[in-house]
N, CA, C and O atoms as a Tinker XYZ file with bonds, in Angstrom:
   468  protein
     1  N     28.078000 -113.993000  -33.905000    73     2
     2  CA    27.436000 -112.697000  -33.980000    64     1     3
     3  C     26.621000 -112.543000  -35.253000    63     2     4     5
     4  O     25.625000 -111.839000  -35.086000    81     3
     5  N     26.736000 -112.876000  -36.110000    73     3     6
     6  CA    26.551000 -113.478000  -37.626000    64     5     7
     7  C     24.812000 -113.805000  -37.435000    63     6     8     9
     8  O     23.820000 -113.102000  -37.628000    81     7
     9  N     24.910000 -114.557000  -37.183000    73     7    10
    10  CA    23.384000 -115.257000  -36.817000    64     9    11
    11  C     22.433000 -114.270000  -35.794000    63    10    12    13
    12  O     21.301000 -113.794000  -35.871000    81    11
    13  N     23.254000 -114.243000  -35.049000    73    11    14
    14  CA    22.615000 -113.606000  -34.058000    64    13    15
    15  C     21.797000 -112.727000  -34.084000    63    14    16    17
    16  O     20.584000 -112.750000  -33.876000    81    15
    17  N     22.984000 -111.338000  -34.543000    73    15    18
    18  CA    22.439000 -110.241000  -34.926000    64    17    19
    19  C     21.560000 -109.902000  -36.499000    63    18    20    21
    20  O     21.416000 -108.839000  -37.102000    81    19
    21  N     21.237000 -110.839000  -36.711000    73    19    22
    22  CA    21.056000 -110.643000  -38.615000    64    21    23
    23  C     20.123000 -109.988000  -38.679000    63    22    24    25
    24  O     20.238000 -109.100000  -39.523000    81    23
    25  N     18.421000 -110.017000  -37.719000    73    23    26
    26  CA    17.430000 -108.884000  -37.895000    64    25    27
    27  C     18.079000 -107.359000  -37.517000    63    26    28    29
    28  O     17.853000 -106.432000  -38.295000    81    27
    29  N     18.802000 -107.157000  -36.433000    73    27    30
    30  CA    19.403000 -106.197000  -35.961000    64    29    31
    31  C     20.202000 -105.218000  -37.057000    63    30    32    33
    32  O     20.260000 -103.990000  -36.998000    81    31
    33  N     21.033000 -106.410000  -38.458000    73    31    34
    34  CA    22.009000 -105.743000  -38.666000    64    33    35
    35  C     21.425000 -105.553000  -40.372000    63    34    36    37
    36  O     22.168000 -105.245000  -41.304000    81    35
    37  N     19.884000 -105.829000  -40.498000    73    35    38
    38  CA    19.365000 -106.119000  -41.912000    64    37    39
    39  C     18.496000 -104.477000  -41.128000    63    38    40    41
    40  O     18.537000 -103.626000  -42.016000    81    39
    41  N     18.293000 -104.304000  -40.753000    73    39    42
    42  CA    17.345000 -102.564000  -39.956000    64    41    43
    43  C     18.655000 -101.545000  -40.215000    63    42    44    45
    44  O     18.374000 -100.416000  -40.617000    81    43
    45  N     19.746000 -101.801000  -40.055000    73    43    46
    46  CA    21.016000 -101.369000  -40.606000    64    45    47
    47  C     21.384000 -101.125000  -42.218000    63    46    48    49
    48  O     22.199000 -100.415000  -42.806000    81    47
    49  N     20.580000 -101.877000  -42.540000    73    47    50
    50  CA    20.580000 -101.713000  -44.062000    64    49    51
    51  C     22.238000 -102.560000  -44.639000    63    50    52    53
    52  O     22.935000 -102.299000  -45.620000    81    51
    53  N     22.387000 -103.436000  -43.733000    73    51    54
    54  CA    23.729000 -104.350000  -43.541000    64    53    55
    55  C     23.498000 -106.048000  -43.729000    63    54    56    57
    56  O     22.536000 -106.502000  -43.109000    81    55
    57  N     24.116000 -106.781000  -44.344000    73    55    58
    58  CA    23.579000 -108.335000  -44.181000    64    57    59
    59  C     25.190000 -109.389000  -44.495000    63    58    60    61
    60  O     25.596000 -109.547000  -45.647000    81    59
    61  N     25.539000 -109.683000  -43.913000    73    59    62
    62  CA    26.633000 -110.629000  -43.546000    64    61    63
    63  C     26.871000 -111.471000  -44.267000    63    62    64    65
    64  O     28.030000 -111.635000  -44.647000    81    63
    65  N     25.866000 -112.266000  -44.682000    73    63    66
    66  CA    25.936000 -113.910000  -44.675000    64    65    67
    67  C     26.714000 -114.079000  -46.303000    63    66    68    69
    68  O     26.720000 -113.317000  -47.270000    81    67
    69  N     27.388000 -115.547000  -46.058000    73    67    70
    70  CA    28.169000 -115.662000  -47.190000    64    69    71
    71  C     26.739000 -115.679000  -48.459000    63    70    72    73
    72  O     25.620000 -116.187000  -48.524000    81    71
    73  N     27.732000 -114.671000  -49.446000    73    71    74
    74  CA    26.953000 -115.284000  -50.852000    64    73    75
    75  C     26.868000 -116.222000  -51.521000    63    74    76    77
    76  O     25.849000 -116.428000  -52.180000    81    75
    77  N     27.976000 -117.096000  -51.535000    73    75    78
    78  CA    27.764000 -118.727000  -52.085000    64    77    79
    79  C     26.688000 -119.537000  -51.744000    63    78    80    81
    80  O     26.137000 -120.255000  -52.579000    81    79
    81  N     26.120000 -119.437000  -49.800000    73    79    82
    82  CA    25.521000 -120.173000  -48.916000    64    81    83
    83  C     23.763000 -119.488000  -49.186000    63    82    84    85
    84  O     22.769000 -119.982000  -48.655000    81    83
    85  N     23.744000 -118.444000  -49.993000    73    83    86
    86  CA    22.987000 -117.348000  -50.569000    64    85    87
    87  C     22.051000 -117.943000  -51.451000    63    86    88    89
    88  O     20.852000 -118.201000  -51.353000    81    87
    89  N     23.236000 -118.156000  -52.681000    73    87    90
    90  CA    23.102000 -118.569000  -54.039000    64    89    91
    91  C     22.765000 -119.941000  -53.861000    63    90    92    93
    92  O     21.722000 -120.309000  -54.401000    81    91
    93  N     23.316000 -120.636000  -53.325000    73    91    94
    94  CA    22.717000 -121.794000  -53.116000    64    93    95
    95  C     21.340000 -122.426000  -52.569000    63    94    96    97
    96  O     20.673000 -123.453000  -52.691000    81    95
    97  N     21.317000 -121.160000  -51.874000    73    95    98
    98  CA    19.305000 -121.696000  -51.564000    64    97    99
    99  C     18.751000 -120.661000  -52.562000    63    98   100   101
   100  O     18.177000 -119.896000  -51.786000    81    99
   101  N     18.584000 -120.213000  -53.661000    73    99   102
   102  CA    18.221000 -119.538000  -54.655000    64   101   103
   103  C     17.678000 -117.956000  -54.240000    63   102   104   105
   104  O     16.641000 -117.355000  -54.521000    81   103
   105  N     18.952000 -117.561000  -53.391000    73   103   106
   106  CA    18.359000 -115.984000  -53.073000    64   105   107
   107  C     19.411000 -115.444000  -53.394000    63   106   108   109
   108  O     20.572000 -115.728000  -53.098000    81   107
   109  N     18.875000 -114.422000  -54.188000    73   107   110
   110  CA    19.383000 -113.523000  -55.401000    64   109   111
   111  C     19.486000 -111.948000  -54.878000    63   110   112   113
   112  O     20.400000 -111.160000  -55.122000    81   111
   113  N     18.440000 -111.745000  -54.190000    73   111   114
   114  CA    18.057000 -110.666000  -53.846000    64   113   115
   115  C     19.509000 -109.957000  -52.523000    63   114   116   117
   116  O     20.350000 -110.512000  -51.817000    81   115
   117  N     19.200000 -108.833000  -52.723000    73   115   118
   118  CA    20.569000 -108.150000  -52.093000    64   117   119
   119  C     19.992000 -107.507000  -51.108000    63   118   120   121
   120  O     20.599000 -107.629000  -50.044000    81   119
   121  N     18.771000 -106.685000  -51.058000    73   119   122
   122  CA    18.381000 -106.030000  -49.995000    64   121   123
   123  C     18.193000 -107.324000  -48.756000    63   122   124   125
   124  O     17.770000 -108.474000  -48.876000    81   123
   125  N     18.747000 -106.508000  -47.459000    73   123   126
   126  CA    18.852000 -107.459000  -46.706000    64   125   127
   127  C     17.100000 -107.915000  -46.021000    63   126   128   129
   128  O     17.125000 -109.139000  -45.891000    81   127
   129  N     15.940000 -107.465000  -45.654000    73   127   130
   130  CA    14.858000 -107.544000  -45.363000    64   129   131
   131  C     14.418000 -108.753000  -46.427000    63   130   132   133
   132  O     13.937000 -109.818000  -46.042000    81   131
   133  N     14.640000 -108.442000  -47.728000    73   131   134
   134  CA    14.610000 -109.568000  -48.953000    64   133   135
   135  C     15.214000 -110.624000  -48.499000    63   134   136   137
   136  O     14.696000 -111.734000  -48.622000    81   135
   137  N     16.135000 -110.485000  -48.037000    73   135   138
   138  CA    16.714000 -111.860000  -47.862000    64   137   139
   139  C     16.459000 -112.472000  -46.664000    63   138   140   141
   140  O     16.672000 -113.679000  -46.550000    81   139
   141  N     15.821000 -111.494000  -45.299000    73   139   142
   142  CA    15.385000 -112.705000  -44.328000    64   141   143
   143  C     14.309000 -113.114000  -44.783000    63   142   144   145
   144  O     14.102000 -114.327000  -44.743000    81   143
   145  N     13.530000 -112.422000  -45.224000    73   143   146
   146  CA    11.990000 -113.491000  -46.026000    64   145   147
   147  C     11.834000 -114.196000  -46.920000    63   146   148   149
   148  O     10.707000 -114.608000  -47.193000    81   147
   149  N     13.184000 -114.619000  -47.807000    73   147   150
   150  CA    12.981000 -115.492000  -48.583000    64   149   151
   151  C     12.580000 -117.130000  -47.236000    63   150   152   153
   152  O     12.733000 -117.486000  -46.068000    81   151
   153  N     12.045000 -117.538000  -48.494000    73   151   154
   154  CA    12.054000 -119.084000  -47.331000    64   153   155
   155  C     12.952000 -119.684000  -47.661000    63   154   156   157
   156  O     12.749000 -120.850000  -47.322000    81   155
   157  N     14.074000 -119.567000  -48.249000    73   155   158
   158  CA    15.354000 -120.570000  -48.005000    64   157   159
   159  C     16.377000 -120.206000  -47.108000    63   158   160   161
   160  O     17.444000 -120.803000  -46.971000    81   159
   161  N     15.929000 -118.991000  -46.376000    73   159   162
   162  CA    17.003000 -118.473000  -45.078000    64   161   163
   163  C     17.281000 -119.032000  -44.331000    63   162   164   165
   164  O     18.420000 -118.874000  -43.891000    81   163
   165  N     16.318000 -120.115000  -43.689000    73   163   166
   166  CA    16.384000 -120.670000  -42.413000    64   165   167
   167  C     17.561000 -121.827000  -42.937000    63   166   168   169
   168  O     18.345000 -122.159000  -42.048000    81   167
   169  N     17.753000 -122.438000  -44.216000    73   167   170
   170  CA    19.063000 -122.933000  -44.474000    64   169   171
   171  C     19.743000 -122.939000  -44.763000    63   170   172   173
   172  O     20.449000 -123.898000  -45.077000    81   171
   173  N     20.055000 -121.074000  -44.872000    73   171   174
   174  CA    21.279000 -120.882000  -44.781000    64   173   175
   175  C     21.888000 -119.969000  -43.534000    63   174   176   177
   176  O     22.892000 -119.268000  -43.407000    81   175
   177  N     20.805000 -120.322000  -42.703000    73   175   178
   178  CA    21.186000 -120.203000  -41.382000    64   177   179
   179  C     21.997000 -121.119000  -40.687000    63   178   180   181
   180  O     23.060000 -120.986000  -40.080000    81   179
   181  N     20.949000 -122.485000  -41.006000    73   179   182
   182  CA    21.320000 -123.957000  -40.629000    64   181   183
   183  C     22.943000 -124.265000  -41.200000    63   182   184   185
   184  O     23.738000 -124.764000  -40.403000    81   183
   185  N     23.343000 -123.975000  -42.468000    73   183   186
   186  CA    24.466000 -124.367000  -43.263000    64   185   187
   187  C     25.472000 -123.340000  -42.115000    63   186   188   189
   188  O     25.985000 -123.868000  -41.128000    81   187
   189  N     25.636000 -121.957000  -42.394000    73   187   190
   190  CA    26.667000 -121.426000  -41.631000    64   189   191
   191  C     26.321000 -121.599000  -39.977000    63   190   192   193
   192  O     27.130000 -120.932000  -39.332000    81   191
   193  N     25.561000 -122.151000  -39.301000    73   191   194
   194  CA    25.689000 -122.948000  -37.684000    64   193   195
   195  C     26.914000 -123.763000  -38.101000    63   194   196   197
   196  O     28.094000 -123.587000  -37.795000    81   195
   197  N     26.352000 -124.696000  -38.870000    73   195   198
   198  CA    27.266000 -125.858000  -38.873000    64   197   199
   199  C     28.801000 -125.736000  -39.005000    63   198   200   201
   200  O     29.711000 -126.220000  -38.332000    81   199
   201  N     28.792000 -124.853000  -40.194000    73   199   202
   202  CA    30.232000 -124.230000  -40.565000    64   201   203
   203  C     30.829000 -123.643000  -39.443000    63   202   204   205
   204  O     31.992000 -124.013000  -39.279000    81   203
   205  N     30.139000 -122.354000  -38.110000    73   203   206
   206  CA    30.872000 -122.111000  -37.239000    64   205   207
   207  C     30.681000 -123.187000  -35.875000    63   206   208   209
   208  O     31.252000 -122.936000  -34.814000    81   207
   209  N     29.794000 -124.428000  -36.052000    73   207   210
   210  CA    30.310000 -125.363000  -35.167000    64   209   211
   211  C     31.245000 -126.079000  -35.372000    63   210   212   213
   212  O     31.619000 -126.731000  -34.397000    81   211
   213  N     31.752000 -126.203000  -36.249000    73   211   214
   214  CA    32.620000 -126.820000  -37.178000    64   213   215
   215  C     34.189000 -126.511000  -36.731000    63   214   216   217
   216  O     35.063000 -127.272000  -36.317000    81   215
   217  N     34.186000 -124.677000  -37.056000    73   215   218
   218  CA    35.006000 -124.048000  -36.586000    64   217   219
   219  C     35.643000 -124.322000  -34.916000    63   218   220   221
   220  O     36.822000 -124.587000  -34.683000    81   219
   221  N     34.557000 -124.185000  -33.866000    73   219   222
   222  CA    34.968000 -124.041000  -32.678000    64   221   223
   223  C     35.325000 -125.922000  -32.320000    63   222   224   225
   224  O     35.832000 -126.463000  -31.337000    81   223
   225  N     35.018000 -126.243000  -33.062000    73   223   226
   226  CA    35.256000 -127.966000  -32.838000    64   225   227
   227  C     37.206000 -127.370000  -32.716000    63   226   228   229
   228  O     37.989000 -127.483000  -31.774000    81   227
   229  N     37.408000 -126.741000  -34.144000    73   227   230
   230  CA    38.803000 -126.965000  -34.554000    64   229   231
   231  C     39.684000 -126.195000  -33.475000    63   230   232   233
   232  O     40.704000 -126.689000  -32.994000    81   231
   233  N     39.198000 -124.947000  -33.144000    73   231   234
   234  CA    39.793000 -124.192000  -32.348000    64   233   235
   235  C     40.131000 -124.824000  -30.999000    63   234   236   237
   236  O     41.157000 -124.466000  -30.420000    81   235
   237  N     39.457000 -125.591000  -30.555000    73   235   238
   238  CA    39.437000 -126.371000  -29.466000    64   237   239
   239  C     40.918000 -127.238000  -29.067000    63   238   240   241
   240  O     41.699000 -127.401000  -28.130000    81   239
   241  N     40.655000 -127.707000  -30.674000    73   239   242
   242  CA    41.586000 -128.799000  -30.983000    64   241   243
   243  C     43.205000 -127.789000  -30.854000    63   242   244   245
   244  O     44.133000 -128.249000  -30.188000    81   243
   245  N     43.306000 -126.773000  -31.389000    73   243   246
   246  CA    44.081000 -126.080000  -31.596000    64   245   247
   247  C     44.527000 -125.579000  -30.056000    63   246   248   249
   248  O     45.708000 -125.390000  -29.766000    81   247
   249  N     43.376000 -125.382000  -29.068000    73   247   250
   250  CA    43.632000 -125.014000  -27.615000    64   249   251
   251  C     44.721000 -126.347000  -27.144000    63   250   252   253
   252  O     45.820000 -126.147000  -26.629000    81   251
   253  N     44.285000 -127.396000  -27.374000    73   251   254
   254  CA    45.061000 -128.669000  -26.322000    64   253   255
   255  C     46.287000 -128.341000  -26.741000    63   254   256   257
   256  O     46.729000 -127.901000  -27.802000    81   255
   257  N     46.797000 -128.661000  -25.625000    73   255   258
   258  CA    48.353000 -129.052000  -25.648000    64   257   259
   259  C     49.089000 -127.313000  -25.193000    63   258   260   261
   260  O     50.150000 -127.315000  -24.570000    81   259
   261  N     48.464000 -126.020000  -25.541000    73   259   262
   262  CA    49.037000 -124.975000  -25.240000    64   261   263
   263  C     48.897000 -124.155000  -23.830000    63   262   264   265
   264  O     47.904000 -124.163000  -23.102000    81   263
   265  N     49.942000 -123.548000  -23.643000    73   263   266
   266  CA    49.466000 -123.403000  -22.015000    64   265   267
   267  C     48.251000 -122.654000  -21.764000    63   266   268   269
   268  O     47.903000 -121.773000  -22.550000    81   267
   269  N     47.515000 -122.964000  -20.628000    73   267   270
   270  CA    46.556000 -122.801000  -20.880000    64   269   271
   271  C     46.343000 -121.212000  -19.861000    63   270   272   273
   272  O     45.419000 -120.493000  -20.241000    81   271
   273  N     46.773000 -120.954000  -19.225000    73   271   274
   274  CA    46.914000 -119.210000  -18.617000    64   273   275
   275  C     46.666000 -118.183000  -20.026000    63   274   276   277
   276  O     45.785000 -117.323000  -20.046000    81   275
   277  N     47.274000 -118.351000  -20.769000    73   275   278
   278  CA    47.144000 -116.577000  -21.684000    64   277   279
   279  C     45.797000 -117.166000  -22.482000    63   278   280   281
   280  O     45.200000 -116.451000  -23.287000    81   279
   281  N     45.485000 -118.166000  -22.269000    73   279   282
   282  CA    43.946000 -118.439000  -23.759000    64   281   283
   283  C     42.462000 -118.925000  -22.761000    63   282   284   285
   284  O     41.448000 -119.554000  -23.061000    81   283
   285  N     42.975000 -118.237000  -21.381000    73   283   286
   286  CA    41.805000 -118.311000  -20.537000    64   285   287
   287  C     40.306000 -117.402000  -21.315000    63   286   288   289
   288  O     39.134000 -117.728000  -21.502000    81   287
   289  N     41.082000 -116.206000  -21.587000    73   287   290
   290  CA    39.804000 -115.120000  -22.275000    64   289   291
   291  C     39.468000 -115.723000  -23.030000    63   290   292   293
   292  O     38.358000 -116.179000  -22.754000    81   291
   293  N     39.952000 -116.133000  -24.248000    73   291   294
   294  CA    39.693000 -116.557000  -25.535000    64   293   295
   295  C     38.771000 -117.978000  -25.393000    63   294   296   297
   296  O     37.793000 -118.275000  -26.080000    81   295
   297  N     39.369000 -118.747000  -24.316000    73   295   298
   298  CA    38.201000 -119.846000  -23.916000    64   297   299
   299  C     37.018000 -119.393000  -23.235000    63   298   300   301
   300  O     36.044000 -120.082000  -23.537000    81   299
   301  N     36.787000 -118.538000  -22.479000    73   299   302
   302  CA    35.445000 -118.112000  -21.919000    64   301   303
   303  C     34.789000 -117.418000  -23.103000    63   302   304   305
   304  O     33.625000 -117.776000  -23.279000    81   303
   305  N     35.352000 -116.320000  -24.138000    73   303   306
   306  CA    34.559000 -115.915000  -25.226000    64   305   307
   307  C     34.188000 -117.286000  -26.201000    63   306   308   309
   308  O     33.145000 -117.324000  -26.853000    81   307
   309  N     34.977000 -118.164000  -26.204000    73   307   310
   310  CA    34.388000 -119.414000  -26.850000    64   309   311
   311  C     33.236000 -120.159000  -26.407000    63   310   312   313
   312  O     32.473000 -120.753000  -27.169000    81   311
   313  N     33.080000 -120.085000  -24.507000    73   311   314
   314  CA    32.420000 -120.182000  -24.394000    64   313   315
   315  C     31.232000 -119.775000  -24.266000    63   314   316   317
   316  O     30.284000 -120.540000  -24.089000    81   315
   317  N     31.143000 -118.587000  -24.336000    73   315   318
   318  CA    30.311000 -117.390000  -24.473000    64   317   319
   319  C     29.554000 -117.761000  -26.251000    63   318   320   321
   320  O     28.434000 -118.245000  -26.417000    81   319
   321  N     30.020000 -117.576000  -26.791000    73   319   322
   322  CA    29.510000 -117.571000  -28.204000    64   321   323
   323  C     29.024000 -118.428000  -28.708000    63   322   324   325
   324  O     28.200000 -118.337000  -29.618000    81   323
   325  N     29.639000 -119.903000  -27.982000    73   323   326
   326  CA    29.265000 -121.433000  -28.212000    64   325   327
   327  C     27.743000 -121.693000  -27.880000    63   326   328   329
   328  O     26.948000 -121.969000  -28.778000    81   327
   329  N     27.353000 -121.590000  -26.495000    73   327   330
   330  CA    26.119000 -120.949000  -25.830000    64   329   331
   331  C     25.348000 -120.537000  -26.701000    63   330   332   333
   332  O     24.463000 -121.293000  -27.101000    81   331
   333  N     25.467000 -119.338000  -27.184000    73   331   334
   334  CA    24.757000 -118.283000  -28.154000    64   333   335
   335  C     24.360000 -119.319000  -29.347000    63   334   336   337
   336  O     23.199000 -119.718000  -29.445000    81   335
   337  N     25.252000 -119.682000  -30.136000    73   335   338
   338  CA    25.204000 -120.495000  -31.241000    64   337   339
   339  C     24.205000 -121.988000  -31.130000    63   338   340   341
   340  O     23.495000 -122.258000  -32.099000    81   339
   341  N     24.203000 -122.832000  -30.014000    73   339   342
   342  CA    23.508000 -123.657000  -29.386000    64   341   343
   343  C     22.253000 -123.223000  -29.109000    63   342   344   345
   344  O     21.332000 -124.026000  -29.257000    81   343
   345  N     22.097000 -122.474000  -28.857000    73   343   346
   346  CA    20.696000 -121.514000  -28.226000    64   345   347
   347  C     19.927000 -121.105000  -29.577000    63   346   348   349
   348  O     18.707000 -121.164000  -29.730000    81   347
   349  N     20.727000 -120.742000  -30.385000    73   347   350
   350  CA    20.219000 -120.248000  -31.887000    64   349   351
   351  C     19.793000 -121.750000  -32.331000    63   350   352   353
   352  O     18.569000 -121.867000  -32.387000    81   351
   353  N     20.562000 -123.003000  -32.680000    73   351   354
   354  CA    20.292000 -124.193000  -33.031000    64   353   355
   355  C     19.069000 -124.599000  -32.450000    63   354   356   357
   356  O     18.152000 -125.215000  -32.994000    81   355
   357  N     19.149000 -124.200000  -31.318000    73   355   358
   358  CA    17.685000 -125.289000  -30.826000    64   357   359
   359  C     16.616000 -124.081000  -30.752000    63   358   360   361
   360  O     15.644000 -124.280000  -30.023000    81   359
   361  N     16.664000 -123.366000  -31.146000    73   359   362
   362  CA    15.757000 -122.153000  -31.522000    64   361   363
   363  C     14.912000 -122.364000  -32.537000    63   362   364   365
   364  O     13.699000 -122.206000  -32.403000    81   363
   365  N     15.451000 -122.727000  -33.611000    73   363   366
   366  CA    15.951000 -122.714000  -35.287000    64   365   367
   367  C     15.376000 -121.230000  -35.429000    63   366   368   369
   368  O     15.383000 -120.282000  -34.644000    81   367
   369  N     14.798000 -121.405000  -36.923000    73   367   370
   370  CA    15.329000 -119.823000  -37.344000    64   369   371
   371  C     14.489000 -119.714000  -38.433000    63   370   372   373
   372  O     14.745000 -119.486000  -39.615000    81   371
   373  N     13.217000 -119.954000  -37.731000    73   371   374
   374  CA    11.913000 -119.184000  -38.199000    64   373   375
   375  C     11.422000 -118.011000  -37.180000    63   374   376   377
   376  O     10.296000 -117.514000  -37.134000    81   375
   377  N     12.283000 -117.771000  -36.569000    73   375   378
   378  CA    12.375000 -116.316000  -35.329000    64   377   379
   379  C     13.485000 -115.886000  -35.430000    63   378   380   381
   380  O     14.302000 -116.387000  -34.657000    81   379
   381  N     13.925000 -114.946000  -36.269000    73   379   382
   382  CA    15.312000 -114.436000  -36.260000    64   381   383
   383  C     15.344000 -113.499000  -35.305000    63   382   384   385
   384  O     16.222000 -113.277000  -34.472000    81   383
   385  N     14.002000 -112.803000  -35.546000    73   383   386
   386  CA    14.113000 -111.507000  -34.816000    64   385   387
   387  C     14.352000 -111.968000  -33.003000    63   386   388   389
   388  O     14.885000 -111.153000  -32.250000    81   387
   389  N     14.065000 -112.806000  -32.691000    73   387   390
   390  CA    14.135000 -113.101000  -31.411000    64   389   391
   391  C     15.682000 -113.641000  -30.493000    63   390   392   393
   392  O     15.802000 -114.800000  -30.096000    81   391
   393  N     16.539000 -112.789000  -30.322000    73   391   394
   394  CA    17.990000 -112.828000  -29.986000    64   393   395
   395  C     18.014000 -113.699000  -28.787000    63   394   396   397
   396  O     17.186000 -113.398000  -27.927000    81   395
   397  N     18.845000 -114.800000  -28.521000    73   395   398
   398  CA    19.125000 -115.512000  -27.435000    64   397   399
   399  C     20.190000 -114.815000  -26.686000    63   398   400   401
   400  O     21.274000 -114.363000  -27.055000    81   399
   401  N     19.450000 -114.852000  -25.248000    73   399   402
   402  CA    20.783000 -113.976000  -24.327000    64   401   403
   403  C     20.958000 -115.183000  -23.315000    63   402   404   405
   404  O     20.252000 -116.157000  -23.054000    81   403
   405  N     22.217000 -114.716000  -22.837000    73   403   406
   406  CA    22.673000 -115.243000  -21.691000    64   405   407
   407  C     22.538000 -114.361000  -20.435000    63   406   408   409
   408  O     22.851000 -113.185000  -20.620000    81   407
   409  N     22.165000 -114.670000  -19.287000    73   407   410
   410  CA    22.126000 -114.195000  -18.190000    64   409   411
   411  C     23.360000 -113.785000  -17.500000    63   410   412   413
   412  O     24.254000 -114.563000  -17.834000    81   411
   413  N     23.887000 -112.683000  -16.483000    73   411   414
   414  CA    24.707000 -112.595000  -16.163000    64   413   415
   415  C     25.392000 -113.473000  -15.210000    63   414   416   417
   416  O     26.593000 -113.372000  -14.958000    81   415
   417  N     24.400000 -114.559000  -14.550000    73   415   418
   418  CA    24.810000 -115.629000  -13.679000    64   417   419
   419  C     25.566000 -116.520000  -14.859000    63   418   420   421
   420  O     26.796000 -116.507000  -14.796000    81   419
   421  N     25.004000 -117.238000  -15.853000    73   419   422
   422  CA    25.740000 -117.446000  -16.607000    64   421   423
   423  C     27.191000 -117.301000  -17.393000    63   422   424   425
   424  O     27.914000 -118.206000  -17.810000    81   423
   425  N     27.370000 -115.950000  -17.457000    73   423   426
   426  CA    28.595000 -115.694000  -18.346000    64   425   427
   427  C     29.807000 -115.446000  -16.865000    63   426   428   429
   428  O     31.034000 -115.488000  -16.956000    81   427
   429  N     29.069000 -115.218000  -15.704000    73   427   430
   430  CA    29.995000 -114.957000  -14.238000    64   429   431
   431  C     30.414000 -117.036000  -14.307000    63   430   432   433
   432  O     31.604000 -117.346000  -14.262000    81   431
   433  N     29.582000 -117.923000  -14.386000    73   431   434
   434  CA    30.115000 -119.457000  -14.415000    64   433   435
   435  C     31.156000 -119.532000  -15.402000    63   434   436   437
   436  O     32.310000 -119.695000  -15.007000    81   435
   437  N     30.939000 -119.447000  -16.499000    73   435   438
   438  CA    31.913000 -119.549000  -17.595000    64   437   439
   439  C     33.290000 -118.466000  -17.387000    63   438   440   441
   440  O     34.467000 -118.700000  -17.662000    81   439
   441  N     32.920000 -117.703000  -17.031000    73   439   442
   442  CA    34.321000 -116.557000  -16.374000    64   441   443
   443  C     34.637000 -117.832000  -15.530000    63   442   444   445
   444  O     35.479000 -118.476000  -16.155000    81   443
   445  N     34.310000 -118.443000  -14.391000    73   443   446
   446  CA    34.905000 -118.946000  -13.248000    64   445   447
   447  C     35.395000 -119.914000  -14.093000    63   446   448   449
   448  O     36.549000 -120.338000  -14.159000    81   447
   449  N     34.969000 -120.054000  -14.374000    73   447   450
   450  CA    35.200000 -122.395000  -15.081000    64   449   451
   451  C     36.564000 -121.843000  -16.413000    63   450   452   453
   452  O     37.555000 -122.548000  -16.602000    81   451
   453  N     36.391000 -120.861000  -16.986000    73   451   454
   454  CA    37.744000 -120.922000  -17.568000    64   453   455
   455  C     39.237000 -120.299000  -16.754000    63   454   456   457
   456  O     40.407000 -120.387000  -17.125000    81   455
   457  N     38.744000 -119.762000  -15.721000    73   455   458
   458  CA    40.088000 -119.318000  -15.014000    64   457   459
   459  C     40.318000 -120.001000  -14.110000    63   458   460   461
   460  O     41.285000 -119.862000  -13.360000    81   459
   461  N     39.424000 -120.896000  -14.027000    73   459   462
   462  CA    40.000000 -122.291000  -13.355000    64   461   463
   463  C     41.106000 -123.316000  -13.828000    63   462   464   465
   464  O     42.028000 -123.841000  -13.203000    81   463
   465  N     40.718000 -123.418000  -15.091000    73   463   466
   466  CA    41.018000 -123.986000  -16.574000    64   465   467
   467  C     42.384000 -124.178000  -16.625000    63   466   468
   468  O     42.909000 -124.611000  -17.651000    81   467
């Protein structure tokens, strides 16, 4: 949601992103509009993708082996968000403002395919 929403949630007068991942591409600036136009955004867009692909790698790992009935939701929102995040990657992120959606045929497959699961 992080990525996603960041033009959405910088019109909010709101901005998410870690400050370390900030500071490290040399943006200083706090107002959030400041900070999607710096030109080192797009890598620290790129840096936290990685970090929450990173994440759902682990969660995954954490799914095997547990029964798999009560973490049906939690796997379709994984897959739901995974999508989103992939879609943002091959996007990249010199278009923030431009939100990747999923279709409702889409998120009705991923409903089926995890309560299959």
């Amino acid at each position: 949601n992080i990525l996603r929403d960041l033009t959405e949630d910088a019109e909010r007068g709101r901005l998410y992103l870690p400050r370390e991942l900030l500071a490290a591409q040399g943006i200083g600036a706090v107002d959030p509009a400041a900070v999607l136009a710096h030109p080192g955004i797009g890598a620290v867009c790129a840096e936290l993708a990685t970090v929450a692909a990173r994440h759902y790698l682990e969660a995954e790992a954490e799914f095997a082996g547990r029964p798999r009935r009560p973490l049906r939701p939690a796997r379709a929102m994984m897959a739901v968000y995974r999508l989103l995040l992939d879609r943002l990657q091959a996007r990249g992120w010199d278009r923030l403002a431009e939100r990747p959606r999923i279709g409702r045929a889409t998120k009705l497959w991923i409903a089926l395919r995890a309560s299959l699961s």
